[in-house]
Structures are given as structure tokens and as C-alpha cells.
BAFI-3210 file (N, C-alpha, C; in Angstrom, 3 decimals, decimal comma, padded with zeros to 6 digits):
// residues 221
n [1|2|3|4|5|6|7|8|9|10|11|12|13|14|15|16|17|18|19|20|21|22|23|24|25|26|27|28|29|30|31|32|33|34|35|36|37|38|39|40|41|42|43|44|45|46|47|48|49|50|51|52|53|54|55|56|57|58|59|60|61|62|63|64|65|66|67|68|69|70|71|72|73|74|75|76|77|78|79|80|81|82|83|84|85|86|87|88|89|90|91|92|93|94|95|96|97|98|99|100|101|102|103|104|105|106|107|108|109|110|111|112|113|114|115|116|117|118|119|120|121|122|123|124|125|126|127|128|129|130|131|132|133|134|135|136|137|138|139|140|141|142|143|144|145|146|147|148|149|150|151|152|153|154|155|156|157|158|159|160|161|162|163|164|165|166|167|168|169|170|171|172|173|174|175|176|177|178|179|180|181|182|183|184|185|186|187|188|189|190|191|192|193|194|195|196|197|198|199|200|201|202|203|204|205|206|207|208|209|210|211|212|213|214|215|216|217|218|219|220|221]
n.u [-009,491|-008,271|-009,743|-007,827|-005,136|-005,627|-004,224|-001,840|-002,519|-005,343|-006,303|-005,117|-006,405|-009,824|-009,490|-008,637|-010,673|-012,658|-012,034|-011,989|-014,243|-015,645|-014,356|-015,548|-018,164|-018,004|-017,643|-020,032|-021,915|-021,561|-020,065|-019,083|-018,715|-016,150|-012,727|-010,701|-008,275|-009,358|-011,268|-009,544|-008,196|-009,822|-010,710|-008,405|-008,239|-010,280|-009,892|-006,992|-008,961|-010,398|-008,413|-007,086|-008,492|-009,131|-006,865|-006,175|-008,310|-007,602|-005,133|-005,474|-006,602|-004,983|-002,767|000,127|001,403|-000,835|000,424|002,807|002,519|000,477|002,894|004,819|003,841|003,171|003,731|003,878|002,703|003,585|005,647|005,435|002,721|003,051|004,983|003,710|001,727|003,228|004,608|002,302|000,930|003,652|003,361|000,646|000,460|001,786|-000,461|-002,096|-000,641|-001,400|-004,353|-004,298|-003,390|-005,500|-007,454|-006,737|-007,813|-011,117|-013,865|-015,179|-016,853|-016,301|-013,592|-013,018|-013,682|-012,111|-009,088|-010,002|-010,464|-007,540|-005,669|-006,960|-006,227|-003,045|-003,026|-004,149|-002,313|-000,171|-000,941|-000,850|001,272|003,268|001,849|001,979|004,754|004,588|003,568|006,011|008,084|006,989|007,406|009,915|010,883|009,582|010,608|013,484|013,644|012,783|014,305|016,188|015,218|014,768|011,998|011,929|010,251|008,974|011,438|014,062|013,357|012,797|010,079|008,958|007,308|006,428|003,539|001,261|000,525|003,009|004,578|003,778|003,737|006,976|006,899|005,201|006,201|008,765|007,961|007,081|009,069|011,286|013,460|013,997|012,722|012,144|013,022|015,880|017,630|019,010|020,369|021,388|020,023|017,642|018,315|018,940|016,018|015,080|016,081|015,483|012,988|012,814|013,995|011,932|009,940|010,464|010,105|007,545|006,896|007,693|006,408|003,342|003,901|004,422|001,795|000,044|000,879|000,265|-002,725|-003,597|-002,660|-004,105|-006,805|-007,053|-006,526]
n.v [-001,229|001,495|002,042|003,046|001,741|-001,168|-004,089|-004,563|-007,238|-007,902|-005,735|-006,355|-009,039|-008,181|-006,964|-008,949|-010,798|-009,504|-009,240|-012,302|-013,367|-011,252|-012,878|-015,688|-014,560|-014,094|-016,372|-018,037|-016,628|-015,663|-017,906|-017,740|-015,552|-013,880|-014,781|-017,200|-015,227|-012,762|-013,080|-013,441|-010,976|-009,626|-009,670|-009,630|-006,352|-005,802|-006,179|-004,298|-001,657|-002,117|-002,347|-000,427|002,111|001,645|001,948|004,991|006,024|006,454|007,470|010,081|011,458|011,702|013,092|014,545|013,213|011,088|009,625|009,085|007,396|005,034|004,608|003,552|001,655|-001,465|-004,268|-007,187|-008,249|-006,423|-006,786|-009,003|-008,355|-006,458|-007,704|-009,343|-007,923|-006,418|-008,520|-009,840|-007,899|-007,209|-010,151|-009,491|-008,519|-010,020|-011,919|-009,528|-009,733|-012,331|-011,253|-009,504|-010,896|-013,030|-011,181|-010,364|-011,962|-011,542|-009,371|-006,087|-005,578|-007,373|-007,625|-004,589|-004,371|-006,424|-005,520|-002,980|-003,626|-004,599|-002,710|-001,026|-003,010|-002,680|-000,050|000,098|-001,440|-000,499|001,964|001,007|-000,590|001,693|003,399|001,679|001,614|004,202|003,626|002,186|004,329|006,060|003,840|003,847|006,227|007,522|005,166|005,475|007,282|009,565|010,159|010,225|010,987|014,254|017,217|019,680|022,717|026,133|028,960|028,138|026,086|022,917|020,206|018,981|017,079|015,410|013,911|011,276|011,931|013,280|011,816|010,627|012,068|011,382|009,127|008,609|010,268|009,837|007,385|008,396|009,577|008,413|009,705|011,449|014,993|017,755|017,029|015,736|012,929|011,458|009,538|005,801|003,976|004,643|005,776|003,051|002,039|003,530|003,275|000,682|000,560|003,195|001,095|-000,817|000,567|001,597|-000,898|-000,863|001,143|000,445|-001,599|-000,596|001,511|-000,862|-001,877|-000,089|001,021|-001,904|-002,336|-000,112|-000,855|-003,226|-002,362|-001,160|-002,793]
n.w [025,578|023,040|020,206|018,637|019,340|018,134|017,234|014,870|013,308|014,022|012,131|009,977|009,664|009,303|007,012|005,336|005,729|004,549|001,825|000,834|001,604|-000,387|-002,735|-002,100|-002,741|-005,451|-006,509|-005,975|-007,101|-009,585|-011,390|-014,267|-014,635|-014,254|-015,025|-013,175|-012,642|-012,407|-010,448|-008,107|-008,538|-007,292|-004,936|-003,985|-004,403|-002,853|-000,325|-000,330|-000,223|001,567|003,995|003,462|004,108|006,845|008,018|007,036|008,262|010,989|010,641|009,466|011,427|013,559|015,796|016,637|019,320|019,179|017,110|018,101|020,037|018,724|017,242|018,845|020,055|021,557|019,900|018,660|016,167|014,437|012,407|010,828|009,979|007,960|006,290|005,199|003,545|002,058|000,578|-000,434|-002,150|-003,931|-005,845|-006,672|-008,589|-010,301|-010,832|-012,326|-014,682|-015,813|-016,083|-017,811|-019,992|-020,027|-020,825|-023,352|-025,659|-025,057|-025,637|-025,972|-023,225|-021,756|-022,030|-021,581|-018,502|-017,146|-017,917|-016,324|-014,276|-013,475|-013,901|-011,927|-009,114|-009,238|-008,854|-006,143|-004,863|-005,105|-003,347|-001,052|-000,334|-000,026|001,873|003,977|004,037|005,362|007,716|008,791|008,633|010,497|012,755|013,250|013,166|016,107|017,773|017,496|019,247|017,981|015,822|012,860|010,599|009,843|009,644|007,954|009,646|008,928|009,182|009,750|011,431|012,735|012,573|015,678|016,607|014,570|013,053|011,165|008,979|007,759|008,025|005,529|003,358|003,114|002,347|000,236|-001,729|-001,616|-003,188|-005,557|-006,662|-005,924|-004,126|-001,218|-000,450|001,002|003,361|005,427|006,064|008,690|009,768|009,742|010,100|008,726|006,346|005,288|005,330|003,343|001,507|000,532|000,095|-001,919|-003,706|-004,042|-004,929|-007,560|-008,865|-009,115|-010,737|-012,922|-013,424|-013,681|-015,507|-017,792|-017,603|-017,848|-020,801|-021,768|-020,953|-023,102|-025,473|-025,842|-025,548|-027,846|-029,799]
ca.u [-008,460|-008,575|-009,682|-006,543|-004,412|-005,824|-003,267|-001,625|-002,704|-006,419|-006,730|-004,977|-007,522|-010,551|-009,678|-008,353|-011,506|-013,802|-011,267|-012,236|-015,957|-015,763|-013,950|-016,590|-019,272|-017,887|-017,275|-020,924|-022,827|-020,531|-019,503|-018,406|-018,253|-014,991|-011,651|-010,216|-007,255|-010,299|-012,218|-008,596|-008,154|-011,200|-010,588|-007,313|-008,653|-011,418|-008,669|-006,543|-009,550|-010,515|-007,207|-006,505|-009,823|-008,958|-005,466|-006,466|-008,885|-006,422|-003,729|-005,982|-006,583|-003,646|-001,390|001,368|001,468|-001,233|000,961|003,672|001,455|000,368|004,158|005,405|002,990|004,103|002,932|004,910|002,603|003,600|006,533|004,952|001,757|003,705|005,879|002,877|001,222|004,031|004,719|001,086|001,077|004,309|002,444|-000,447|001,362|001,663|-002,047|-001,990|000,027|-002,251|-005,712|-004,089|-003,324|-006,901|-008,618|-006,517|-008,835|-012,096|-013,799|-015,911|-017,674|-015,126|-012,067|-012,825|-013,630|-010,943|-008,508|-009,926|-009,573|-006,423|-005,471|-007,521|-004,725|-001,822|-003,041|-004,141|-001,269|000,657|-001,102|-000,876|002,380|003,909|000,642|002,659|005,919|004,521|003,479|007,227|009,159|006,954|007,936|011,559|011,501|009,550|011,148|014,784|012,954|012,773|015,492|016,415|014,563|014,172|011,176|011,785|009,098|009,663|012,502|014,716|013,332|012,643|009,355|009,668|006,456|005,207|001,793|000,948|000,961|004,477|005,456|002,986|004,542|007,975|006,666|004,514|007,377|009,948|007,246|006,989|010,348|012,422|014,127|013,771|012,220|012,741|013,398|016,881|017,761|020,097|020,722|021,754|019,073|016,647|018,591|018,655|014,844|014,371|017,006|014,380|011,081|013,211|013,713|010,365|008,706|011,057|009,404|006,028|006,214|007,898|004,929|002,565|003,934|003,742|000,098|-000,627|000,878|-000,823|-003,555|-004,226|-002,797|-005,066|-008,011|-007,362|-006,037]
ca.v [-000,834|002,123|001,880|003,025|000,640|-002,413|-004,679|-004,885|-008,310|-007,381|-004,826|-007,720|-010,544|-007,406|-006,813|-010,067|-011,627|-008,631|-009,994|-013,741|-013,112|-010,943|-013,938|-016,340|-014,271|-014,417|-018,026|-018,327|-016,248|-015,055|-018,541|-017,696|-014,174|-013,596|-016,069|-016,765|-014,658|-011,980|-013,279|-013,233|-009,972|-008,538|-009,835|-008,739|-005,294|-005,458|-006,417|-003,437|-000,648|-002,409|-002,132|001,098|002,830|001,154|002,562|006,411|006,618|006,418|008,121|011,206|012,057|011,252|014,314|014,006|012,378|009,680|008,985|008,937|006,433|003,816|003,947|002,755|000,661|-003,386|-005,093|-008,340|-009,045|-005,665|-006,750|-009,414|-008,027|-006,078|-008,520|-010,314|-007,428|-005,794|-009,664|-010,070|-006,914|-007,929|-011,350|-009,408|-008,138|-011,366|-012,067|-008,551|-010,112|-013,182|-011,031|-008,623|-011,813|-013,345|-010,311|-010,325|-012,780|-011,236|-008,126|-005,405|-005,167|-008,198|-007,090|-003,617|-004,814|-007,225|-004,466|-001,884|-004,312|-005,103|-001,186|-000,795|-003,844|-001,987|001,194|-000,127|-002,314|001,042|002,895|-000,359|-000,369|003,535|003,399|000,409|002,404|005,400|002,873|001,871|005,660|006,582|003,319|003,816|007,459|007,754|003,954|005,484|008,091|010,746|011,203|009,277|012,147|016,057|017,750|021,148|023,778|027,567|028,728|027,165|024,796|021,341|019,895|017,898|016,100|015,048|013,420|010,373|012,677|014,068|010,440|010,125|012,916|011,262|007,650|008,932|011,174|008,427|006,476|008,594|010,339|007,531|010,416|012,867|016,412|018,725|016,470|015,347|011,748|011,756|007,935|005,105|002,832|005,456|005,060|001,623|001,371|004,249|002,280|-000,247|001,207|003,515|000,372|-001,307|001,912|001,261|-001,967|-000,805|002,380|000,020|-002,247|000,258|001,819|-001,498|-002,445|000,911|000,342|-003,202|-001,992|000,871|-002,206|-004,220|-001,739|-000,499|-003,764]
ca.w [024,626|022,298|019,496|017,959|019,931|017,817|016,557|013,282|012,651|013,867|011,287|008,893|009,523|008,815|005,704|004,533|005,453|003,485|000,154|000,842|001,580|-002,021|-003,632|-002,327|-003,325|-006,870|-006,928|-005,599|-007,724|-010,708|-011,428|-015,084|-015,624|-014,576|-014,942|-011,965|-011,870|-012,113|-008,870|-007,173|-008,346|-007,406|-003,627|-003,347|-004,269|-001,787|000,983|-000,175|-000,230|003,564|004,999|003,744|004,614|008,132|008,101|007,299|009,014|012,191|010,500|009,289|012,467|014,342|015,804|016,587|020,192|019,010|016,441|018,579|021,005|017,922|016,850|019,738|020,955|021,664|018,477|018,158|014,555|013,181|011,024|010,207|008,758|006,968|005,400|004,353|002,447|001,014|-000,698|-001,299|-002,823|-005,098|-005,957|-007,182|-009,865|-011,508|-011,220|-012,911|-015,851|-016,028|-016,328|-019,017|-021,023|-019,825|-021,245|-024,752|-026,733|-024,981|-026,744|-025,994|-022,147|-020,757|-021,984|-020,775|-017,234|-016,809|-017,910|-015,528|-012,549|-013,715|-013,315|-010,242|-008,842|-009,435|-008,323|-004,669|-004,876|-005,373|-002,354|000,429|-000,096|000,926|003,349|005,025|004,491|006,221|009,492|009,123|008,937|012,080|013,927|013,631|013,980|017,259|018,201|017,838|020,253|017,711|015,196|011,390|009,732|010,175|008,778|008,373|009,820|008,760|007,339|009,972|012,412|012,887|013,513|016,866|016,850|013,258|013,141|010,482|007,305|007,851|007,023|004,181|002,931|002,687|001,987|-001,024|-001,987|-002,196|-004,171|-006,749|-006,958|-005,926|-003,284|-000,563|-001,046|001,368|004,305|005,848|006,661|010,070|010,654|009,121|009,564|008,206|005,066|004,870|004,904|002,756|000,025|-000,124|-000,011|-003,272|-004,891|-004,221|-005,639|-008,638|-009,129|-008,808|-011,312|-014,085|-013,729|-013,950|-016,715|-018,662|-017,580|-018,987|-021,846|-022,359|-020,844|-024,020|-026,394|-025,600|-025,824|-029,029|-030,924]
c.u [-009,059|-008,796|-008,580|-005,561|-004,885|-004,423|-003,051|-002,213|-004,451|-006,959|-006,348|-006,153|-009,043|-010,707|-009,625|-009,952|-012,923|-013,098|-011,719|-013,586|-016,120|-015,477|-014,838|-017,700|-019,574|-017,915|-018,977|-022,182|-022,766|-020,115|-019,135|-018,316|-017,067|-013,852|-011,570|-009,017|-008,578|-011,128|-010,756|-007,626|-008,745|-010,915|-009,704|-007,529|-009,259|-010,355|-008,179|-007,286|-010,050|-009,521|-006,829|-007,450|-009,884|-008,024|-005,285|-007,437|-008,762|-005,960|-004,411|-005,953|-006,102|-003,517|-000,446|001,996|000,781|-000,401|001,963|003,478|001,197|002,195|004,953|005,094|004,008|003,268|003,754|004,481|002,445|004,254|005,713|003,698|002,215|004,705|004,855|002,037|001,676|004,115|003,567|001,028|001,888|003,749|001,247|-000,179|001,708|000,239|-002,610|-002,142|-001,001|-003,521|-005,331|-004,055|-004,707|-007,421|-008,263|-007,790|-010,649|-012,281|-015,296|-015,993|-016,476|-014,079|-011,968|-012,967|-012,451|-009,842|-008,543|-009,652|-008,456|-005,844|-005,708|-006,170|-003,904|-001,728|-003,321|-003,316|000,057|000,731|-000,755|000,566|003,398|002,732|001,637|004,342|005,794|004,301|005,587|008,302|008,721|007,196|008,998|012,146|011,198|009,973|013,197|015,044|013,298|013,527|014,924|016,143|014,320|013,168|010,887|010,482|010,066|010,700|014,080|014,812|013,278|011,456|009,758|009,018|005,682|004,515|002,138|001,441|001,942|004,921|004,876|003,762|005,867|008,039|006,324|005,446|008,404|009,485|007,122|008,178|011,289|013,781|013,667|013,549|013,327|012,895|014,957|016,965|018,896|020,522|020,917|020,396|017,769|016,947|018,393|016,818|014,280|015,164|016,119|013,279|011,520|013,174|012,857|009,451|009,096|010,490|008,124|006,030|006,658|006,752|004,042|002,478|003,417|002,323|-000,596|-000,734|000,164|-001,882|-004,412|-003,925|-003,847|-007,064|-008,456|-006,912|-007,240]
c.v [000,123|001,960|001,928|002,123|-000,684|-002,890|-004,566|-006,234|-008,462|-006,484|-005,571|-008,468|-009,419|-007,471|-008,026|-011,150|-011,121|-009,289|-011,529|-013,835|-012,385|-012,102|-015,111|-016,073|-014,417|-015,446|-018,754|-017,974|-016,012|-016,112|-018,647|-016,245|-013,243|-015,453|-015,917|-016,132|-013,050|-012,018|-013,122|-011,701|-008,719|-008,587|-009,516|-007,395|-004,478|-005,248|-005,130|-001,966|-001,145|-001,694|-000,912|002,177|002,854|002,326|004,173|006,925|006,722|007,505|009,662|011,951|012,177|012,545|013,388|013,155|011,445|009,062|008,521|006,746|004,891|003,700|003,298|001,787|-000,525|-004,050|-006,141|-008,704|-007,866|-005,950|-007,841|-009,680|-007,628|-006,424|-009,100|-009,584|-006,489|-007,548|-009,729|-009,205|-007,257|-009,429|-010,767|-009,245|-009,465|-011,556|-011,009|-008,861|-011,113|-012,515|-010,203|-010,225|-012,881|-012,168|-009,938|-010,654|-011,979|-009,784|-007,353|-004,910|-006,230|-007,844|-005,523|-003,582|-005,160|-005,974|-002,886|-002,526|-004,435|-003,308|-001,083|-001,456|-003,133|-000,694|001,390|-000,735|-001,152|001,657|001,808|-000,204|000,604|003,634|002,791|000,897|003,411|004,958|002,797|003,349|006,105|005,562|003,901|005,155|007,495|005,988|004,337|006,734|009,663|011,502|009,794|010,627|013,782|016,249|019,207|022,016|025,256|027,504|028,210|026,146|023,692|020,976|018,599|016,848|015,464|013,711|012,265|010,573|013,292|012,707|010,443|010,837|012,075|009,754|008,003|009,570|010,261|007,512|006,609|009,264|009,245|008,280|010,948|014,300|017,379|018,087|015,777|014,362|012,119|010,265|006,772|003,881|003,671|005,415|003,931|001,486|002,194|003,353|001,391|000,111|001,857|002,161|-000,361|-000,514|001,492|000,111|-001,692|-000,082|001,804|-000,839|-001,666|000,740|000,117|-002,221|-001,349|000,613|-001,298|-003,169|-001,067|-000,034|-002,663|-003,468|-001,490|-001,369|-004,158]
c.w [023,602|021,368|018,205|018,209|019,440|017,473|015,568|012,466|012,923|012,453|010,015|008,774|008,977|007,757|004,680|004,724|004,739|001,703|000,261|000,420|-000,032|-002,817|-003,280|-002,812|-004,948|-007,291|-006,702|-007,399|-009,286|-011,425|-013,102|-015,484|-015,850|-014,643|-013,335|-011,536|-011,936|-010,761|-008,021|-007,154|-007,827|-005,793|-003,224|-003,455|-003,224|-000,713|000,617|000,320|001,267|004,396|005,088|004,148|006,131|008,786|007,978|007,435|010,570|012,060|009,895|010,207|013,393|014,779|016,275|017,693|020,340|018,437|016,922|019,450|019,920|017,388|017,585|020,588|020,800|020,869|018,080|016,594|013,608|011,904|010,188|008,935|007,827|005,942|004,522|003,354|001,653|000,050|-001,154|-002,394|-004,331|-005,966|-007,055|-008,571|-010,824|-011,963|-012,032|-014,585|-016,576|-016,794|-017,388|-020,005|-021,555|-020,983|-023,163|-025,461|-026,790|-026,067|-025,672|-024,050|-020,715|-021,047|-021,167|-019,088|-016,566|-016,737|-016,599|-013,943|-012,440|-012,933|-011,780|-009,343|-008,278|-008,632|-006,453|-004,132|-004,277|-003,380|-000,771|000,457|000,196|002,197|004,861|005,260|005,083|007,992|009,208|009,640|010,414|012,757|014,273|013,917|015,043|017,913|018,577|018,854|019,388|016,502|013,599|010,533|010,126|008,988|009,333|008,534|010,177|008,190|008,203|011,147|012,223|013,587|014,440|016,962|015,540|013,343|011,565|009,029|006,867|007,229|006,197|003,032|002,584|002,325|000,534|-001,974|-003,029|-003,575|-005,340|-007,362|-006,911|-004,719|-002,515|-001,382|-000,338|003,467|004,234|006,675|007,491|010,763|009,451|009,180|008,884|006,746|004,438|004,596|003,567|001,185|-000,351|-000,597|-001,142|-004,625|-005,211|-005,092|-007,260|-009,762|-009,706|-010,382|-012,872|-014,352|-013,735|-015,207|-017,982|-018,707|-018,171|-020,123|-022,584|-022,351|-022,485|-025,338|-026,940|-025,812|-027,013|-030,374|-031,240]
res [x|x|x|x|x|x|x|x|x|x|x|x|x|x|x|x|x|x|x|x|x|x|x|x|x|x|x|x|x|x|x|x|x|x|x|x|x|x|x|x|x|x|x|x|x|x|x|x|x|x|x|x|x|x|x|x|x|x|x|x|x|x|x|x|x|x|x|x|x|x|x|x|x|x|x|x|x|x|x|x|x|x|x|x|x|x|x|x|x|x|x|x|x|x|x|x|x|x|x|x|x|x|x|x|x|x|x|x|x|x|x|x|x|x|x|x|x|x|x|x|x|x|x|x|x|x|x|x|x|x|x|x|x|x|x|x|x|x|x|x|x|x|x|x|x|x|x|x|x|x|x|x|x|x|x|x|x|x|x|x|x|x|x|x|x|x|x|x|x|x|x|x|x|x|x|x|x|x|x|x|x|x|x|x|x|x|x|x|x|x|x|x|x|x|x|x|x|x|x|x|x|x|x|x|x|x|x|x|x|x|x|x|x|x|x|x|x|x|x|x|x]
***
């Protein structure tokens, strides 16, 4: 089996067990220097910078008939990975909340730590989640054999075959706009997922903003 052809839940158990192995190492060696929503932040981090290091370094080099090839492969534990680290993901975000409130009282070298993991969080939290919406736009486009989305090439074609980063493009897009650019949705279930993944982003960029904000609070109180 190709190396690209791993499983979704292969490339799950990888990373999730580089975030464990970090969170025992902390609990081993570290055993007071952070709290523990700090050691469970630090491992969910690790897990996110695994998975996604995993994940484009596939999708970098994809064209457009690998991509075609991993999107349609037979993966019975795709949705499921992906259910489990878009919620983890949402989840973290509390533990987020926790280590900003952890790091209040501290001063100087721990509060600035805590705080920057806290950030860090959010921000891989951020990228796992459109990463995991860009696996989803290329299932369902080359799954509905091709259509949901046009992405115009020149000044009036249609590319036929887009490659990994054509979705990144309209995952990342969505993420930070909350809309389409210069691409045209053509299906109804292409909407529907993009309605979510808009209001998931929604989620994300209001919690961001206020971990900033608490974040520079908290630095300068």
C-alpha cells in the first residue's frame, strides 16, 4: 500500500499518540511546572502540529489525479476521524479558557508561557480544522464525480482537475472570510457543508479574538 493510501484513522492514532507521549513526558518530568490544563494543552498541540505536518505533506504534493485517488479512496474511519478532531478541536477551546484564567494570578516567565501556549492552541486549533475541511471539499467534489464547486482557470474556463490546494484555497478562504472568493458553488450539498464549516470558522475567529484580547490583558495587568 502506498504510502498515500494510509488510512484516516492511521494517520489519527500517529499523531494522537506523539500528544499522549508529550503529555506523559510532562507528567513525568515537569511534574509542577505547568497546571494541568497546561500539560493537556501542550499535547493537544503536539497532536495538532503531528497530524498536520502528516496531512501536508501528502496534500503539498498531490496533483490533481492523486488527489483525486486519496479522495476517493474506501475509508470507512474517515468521517469519523474527522468528527473526532473537529470536536476535539472545539473542546480545546475550553482548556484554552481554563489556562488563560490559570495563568492570571502567575507573573512574569509563567504567565508568559502559559499565555503563549494558550495562543499557540487556538492557532493550530484554527489550522486542523479548514485542513480537515479541505480533506472534506475534495471528498465530495471528486465523490459526486467532479462537480459542487467550479474553480475558475483564465478568464473563462473551469479547472477540471484541482489538486489538494485548490481546496485549501476555498477551505482557508471560508475560514477567514466566512464566504467564497472567486469560486462558484453548483450543488446543494456543497452548500450545506460549506454553511457549516462558515459557521464553525465563526466560532473559531470570535474565540480568537477574545484570547487575544485576554491574552494582552493579562500581560499587561
Amino acid at each position: 500500500m502506498p504510502r498515500e493510501s494510509r488510512t484516516a484513522a492511521a494517520h489519527l492514532g500517529v499523531a494522537a499518540g506523539a500528544g499522549v507521549l508529550a503529555w506523559l513526558l510532562l507528567l513525568l518530568f515537569v511534574p509542577r511546572g505547568l497546571p494541568w490544563e497546561g500539560r493537556v494543552l501542550l499535547g493537544w498541540a503536539v497532536f495538532c502540529a503531528v497530524h498536520l505536518s502528516r496531512l501536508w505533506a501528502i496534500m503539498l504534493r498531490a496533483d490533481g489525479q492523486l488527489t483525486r485517488q486519496i479522495a476517493t479512496r474506501e475509508d470507512d474511519t474517515r468521517a469519523v476521524a474527522a468528527f473526532l478532531t473537529t470536536l476535539t478541536a472545539l473542546v480545546s477551546l475550553v482548556g484554552v479558557g481554563f489556562a488563560l484564567h490559570e495563568a492570571g494570578p502567575k507573573e512574569g516567565l509563567d504567565k508568559i508561557g502559559i499565555t503563549a501556549l494558550a495562543v499557540l492552541t487556538v492557532v493550530l486549533s484554527w489550522a486542523l480544522v479548514h485542513t480537515q475541511y479541505t480533506l472534506h471539499y475534495a471528498h465530495r467534489y471528486y465523490d459526486d464525480g467532479g462537480g459542487g464547486v467550479n474553480f475558475l482557470e483564465g478568464e473563462s474556463g473551469v479547472l477540471s482537475d484541482p489538486d489538494y490546494q485548490d481546496f485549501a484555497y476555498l477551505s482557508f478562504t471560508i475560514g477567514m472570510t466566512f464566504q467564497v472568493s472567486d469560486t462558484n458553488l453548483t450543488s446543494r450539498a456543497m452548500r450545506r457543508l460549506l454553511l457549516g464549516h462558515a459557521l464553525l470558522s465563526y466560532v473559531f475567529v470570535t474565540v480568537i479574538i477574545a484570547v487575544t484580547i485576554n491574552a494582552v490583558a493579562g500581560l499587561v495587568g
